[in-house]
N, C-alpha and C positions, 0 to 999 in steps of 0.2 A: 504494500500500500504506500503511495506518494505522499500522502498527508493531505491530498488535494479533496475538498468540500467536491461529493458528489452531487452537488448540482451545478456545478462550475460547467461542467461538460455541455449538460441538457440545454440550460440556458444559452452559453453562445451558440449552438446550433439554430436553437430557438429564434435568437434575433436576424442568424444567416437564410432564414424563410422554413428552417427542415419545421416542420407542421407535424411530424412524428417524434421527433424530441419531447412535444407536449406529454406525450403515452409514458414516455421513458420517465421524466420529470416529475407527474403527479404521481407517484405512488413514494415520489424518495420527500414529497413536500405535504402529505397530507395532513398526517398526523399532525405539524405543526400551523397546518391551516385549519386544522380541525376542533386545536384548544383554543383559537383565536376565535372563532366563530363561536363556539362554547360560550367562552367570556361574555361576547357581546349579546348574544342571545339571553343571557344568564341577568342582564343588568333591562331587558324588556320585558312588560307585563307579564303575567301568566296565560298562560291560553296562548302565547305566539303560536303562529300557525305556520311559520317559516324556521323550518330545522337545520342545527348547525350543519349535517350532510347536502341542504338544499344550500343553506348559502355557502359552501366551499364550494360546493359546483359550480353555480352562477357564476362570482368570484374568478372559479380558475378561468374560464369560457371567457369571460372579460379580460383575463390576463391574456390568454393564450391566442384570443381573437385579435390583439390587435396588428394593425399594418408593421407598425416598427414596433414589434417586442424587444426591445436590446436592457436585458438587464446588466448591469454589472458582476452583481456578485446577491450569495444569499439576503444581507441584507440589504438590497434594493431591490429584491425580489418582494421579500418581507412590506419593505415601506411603499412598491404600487399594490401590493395584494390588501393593504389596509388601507388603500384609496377606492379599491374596486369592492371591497365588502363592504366601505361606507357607502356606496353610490347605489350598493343593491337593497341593502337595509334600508336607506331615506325612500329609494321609490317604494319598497314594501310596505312600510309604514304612511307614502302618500295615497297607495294603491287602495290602504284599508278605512282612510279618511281619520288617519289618529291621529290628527292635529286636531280637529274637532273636540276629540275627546279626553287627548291627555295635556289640554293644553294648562293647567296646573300643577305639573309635574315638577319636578327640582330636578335640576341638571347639576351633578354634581362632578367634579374635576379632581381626582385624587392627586398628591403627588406620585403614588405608583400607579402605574400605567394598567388599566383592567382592574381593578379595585373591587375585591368579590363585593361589598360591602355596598359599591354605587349605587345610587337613588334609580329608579325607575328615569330611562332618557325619553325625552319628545326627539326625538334624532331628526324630526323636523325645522324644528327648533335649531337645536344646535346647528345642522347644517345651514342654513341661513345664517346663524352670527359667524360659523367659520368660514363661511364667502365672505360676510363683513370684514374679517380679518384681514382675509388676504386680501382685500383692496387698500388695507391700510400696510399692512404686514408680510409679504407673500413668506418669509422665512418660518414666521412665530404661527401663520395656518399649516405649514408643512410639518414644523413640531409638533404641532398639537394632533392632527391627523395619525404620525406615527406611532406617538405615545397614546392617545387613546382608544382609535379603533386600531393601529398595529402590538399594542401591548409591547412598546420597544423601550427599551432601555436609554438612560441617558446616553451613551458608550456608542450601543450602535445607532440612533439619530446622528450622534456627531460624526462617525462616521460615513452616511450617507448624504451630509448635508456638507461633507468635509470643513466641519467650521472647531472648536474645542468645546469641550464637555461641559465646562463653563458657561460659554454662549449656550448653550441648549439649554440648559440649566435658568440661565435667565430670560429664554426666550418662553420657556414653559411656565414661567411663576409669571411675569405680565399679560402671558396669553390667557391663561387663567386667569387671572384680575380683569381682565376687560371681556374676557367671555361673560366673566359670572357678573357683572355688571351688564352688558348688553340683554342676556338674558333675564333679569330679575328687570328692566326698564320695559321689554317686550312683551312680558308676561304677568 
């Protein structure tokens, strides 16, 4: 053994167009897309009707689908798969009309990333102030993105955002402050 991360492989074949790499790739990525999806299904209502094995699917098919898949390395494999699970979860929850009804809920931001503990999300919600963000922010909605629907560690965010663990660090405590501000204003 090389020591080399076996998704190194799948992936650049991935972004060189090979469309069967995806075969090769999701079975050595699921499991870890599978406690991810967990997480955030774990932090919505009871009764979700959207299962963590339905949204890794979804998920991967939005990873695997697009034109230029070029990942770099496992974690910015990680940090688009927590952009593509948040995009399936917000339309799921636009799909069911849960803005209507959970629009009381408390969004809460842990400092650890997936927080068994976290309040019930309007992910409706949230996604609108982290568009707000990133009109303000584009770096501190990319933190936030990672760390909440990717469940990423300070460490590797700074690694895929190439900036120091520091910056992340302070880019997640004012993202947080102004999320939970935006939020408690719009709700």
């Amino acid at each position: 053994m090389d020591g080399t991360d076996p998704v190194t492989g799948p992936l650049s074949r991935l972004g060189e167009g090979d469309r069967e790499a995806a075969q090769e790739l999701f079975p050595i990525v699921y499991d870890e897309l599978r406690r991810l999806a967990a997480a955030h299904l774990g932090r919505e209502a009871s009764g979700h009707t959207l299962q963590p094995t339905a949204l890794v699917h979804e998920a991967f098919l939005k990873l695997v689908g697009q034109e230029r898949a070029i990942y770099k390395d496992r974690a910015h494999f990680r940090a688009v798969a927590s952009t593509a699970m948040r995009r399936v979860l917000v339309d799921h929850q636009r799909g069911r009309g849960a803005a209507k009804r959970g629009a009381d809920r408390k969004v809460t931001l842990h400092d650890e990333p997936a927080a068994e503990d976290a309040a019930e999300v309007d992910l409706v919600r949230l996604d609108r102030a982290i568009e707000a963000l990133r009109a303000r922010s584009p770096r501190q909605a990319e933190v936030v993105v990672m760390r909440f629907f990717g469940a990423m560690s300070v460490e590797e965010v700074a690694t895929v955002l190439d900036v120091s663990e520091r910056t992340v660090k302070g880019d997640w405590r004012l993202a947080r402050a102004w999320l939970t501000r935006e939020l408690e204003r719009a709700g």
